[in-house]
N, C-alpha and C positions, 0 to 999 in steps of 0.2 A: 350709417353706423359711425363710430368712432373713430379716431385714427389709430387708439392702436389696435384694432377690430382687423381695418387694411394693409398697415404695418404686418401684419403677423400670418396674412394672407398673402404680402411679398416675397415675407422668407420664407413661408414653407415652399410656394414655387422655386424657390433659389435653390431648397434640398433635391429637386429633381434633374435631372438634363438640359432642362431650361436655364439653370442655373451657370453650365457650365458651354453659354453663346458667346463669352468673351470675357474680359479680366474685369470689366464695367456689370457685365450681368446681375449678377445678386444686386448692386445700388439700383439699377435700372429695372430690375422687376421691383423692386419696395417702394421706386418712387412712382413710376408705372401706375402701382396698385392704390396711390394716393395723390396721384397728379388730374383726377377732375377737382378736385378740390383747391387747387391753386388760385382758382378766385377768389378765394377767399381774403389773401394778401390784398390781391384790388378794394374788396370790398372793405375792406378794413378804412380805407380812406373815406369812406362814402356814411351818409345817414343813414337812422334803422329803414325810412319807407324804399330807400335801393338798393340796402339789405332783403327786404321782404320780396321786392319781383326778384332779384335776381341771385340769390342762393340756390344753390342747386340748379341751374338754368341751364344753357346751354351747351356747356361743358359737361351735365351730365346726359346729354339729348344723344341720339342717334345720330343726327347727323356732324355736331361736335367731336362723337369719339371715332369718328369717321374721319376726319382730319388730324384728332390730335393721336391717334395710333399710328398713323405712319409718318409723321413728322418727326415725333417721339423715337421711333425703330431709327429710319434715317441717320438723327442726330447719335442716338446711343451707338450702331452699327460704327458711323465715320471714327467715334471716340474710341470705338475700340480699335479699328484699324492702327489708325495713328498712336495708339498706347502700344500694339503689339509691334509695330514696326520699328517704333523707337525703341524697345527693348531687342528686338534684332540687333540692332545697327549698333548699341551700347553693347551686347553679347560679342558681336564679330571686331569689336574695337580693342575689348579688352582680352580677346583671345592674341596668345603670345607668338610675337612674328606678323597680327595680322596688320593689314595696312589700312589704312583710314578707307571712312565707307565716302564714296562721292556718289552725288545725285542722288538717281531712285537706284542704289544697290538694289539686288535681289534679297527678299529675304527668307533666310533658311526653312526647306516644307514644312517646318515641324510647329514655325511658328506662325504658318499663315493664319488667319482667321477662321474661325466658321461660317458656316455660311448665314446669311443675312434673314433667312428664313427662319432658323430658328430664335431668335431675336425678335421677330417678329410675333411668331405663336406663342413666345411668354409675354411681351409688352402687352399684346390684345390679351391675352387670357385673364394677365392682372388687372390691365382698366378695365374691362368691360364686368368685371368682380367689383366695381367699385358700383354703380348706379343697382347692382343687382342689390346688395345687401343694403344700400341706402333705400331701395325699393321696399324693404320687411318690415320697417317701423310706420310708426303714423303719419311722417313728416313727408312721406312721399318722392316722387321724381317726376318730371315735366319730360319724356321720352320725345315729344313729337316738336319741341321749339327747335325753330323761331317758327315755323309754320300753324301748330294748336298746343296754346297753355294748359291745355288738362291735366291735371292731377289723377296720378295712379297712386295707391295706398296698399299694402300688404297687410298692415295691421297683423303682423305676424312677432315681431319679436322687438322689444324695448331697446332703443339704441345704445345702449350699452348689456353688452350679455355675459355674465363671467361665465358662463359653462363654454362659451366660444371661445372665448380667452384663451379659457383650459384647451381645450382639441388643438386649436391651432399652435398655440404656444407648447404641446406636447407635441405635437408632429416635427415643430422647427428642432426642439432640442435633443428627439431621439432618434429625428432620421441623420445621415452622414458622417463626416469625419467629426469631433471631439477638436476644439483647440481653445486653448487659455484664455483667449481674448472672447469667443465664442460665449464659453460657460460665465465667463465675466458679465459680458453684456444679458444674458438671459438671469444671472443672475437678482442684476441692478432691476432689471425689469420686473422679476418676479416679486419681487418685494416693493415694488412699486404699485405693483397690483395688487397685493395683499392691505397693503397701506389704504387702497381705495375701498378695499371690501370690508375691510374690518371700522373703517369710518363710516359706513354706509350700513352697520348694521341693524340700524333705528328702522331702516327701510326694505331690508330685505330678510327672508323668512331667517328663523335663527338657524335652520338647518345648512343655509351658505358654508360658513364660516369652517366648520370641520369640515366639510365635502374640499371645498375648496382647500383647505391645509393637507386633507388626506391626498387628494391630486400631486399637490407641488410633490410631495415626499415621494410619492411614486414614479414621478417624472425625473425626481435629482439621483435617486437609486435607479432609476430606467440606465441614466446619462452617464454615469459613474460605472454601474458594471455591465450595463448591457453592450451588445455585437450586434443583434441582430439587426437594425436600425444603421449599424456603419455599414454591413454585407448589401443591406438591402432597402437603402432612402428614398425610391419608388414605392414601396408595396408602404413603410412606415408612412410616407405623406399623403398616400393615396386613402388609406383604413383612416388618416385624422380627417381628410375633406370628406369621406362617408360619411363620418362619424356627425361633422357639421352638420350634415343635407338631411342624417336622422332628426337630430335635434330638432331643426329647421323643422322638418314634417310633422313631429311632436306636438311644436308649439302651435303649429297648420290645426291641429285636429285638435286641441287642447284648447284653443282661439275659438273655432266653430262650435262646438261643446258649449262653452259661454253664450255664446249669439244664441244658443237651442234654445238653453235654460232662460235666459233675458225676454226672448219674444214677448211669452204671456204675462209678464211681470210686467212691461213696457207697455203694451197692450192695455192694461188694467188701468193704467194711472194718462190714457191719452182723456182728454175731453169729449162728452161723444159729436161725432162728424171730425175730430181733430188728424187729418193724415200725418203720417209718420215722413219724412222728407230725408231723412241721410242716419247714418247709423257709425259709428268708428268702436274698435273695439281696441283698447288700450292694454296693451300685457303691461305687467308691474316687472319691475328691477327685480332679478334673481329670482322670481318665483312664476315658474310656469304653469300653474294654478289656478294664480290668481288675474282678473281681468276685470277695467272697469270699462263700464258701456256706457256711451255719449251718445244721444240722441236727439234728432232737432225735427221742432214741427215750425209752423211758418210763424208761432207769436213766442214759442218756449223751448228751453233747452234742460233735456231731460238724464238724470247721470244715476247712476249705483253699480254696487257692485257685486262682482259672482267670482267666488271659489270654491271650483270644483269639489265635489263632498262636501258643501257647507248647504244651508239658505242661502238665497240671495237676501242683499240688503236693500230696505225700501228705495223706492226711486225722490230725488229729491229734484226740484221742479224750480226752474227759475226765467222771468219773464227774459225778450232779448232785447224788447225795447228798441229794434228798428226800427218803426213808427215814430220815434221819436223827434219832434223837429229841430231838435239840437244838434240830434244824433244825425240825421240825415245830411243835415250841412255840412255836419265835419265830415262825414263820410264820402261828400261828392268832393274835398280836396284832394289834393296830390297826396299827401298822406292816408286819407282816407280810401281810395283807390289803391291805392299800396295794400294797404289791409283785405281788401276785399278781394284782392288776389290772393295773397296768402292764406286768410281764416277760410278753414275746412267748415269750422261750425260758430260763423258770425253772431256777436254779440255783445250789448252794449250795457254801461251801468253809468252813471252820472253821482257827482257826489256833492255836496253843497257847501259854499263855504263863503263869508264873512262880502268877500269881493267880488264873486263869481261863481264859478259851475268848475269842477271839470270833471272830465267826461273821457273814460275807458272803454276803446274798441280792445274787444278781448277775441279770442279763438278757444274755444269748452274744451276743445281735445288736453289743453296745456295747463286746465283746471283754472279756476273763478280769481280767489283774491290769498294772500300777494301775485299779481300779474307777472306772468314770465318776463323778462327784462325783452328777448328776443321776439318772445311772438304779443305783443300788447303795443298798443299807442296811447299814453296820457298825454291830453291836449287838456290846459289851463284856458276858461273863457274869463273874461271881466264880464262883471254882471250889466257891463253898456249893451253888448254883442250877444245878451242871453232873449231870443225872442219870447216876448212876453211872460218875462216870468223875474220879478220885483227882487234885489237880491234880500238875502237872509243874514240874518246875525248867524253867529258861529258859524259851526262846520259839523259834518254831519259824515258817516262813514257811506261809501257808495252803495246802494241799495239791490246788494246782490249778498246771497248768504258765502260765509265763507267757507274752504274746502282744500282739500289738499291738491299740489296739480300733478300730475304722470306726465310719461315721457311719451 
């Protein structure tokens, strides 16, 4: 999912007990909730095919969060020590008459620490929330590296979701105390998010846009007069994360619903003897309804769409051109093995031009043409290195129909 999807998953744990493990807590459950993704700074230095194996990798594996949870507690725990200490030792310094602190003073019971435990059960609750919700989109997680690279899929919910927004972002702002800076920051947020939905409404149903305004309004009059949320920031954070795991179940049965309707439509348009090889089912931006279906047989890759109470729409059918011996060469390089790690549903389109070929390793989940920048490889041939095949005048668009791509 997002970062502010995780983000917003740190601070509602920060609203609970969890929250209050040390004077570092609230930073450390939000970074917590977003520190498998620190690779990503790494990878930033690196090209898209070390991009491609190694996003989302290790760091979001079992055995990765197996080290990086209690290294993480560790570090945050020591920090809050030494923050609460040094605030002793500054209390008893400036108390009048006292004498300077030497060495390890004692410091006063009130401001020992907590214990290390609970530090612990918010650090692990927030990260291991991280590969979980990365887990609901199409994009996957790799749970069992460095030991097996398999790919799990939820195909459950588009990685960006405003109806999560909303729950999460209404849990943070109506559970606990109220303070200036607080309503500040959720403010700049919420309009930050609004900014993203009301640009986005080309894409998502038109029913978002009031759902989502009628939300904020009832959240900033929730914040404004409500109590019951300062009395009670357990039960308020607890009813938004329900509320999540409904949704979540929602879009579970709302997802499946699609795959029911798609079978026989899919069905209709295979070749006959043509088997069916992998299946992904794509939820659309803001609209839990609607779902487009990717399907792959071993020469074609098969797409359309279904929203619930509608027809479905025809299936539109496009070669993958594997076979291809262009395509194969590129594909047995370093970058081509990159690809073939990542693409769920491998395939390829070639385009002609004046000097040479080039040639699109694409992935169908991320839709056909314009190529996602992150999940596609264009590799430019000179027409010396194009086997058997004379170059052409002009240029010619790549030979795959075009289509919009989902997330």
């Amino acid at each position: 999912m997002d970062t502010v999807t995780h983000t917003l998953v740190g601070t509602l744990l920060a609203k609970t007990r969890l929250g209050g493990a040390g004077p570092l807590a609230p930073l450390a459950l939000v970074a917590a909730a977003n520190f498998p993704d620190f690779e990503n700074f790494v990878l930033a230095f690196y090209d898209k095919p070390t991009n491609m194996i190694h996003h989302r990798s290790v760091t979001h594996a079992v055995l990765g969060l197996a080290i990086q949870i209690p290294l993480f507690t560790w570090l945050m725990h020591r920090l809050n020590c030494w923050i609460i200490r040094r605030r002793a030792r500054t209390a008893v310094a400036d108390a009048p008459g006292a004498a300077p602190a030497v060495g390890d003073a004692p410091i006063p019971r009130a401001s020992a620490p907590p214990s290390a435990r609970l530090m612990l059960a918010g650090i692990a609750l927030a990260m291991l929330s991280h590969p979980l919700l990365d887990w609901l989109n199409t994009y996957g997680i790799r749970p069992w590296l460095p030991l097996d690279g398999t790919w799990y899929h939820g195909d459950i919910a588009f990685i960006i979701d405003p109806y999560i927004w909303l729950l999460l972002l209404g849990g943070t702002a109506l559970a606990g105390a109220r303070t200036r800076a607080g309503t500040a920051a959720l403010a700049v947020l919420a309009a930050l998010l609004t900014l993203v939905v009301v640009f986005s409404a080309g894409l998502t149903p038109p029913a978002l846009l009031p759902i989502w305004l009628g939300a904020l309004a009832f959240i900033a009059v929730g914040r404004w007069k409500g109590t019951f949320g300062r009395r009670h920031p357990h039960v308020v954070a607890g009813v938004a994360a329900t509320l999540v795991l409904v949704h979540v179940a929602g879009l579970y049965a709302a997802g499946r619903t699609a795959e029911r309707i798609s079978r026989p439509v899919l069905t209709a348009a295979l070749e006959p003897g043509e088997p069916l090889l992998a299946r992904t089912l794509n939820p659309q931006p803001g609209d839990p309804l609607a779902w487009e279906i990717v399907a792959e047989t071993p020469t074609a890759i098969l797409r359309h769409t279904v929203r619930l109470g509608r027809p479905p729409t025809g299936v539109v059918r496009l070669a993958r051109r594997l076979d291809d011996p262009l395509v194969q060469r590129i594909a047995d390089s370093r970058a081509g093995q990159a690809w073939r790690i990542f693409a769920r549903h491998p395939f390829a389109a070639v385009a002609l031009r004046a000097d040479g070929q080039t040639v699109y390793l694409l992935d169908a989940r991320y839709g056909v043409f314009p190529p996602r920048e992150f999940a596609a490889l264009v590799i430019d041939v000179p027409a010396a290195a194009v086997p058997n095949r004379p170059p052409v005048a002009g240029r010619s668009e790549p030979d795959a129909p075009s289509g919009s791509a989902p997330g």
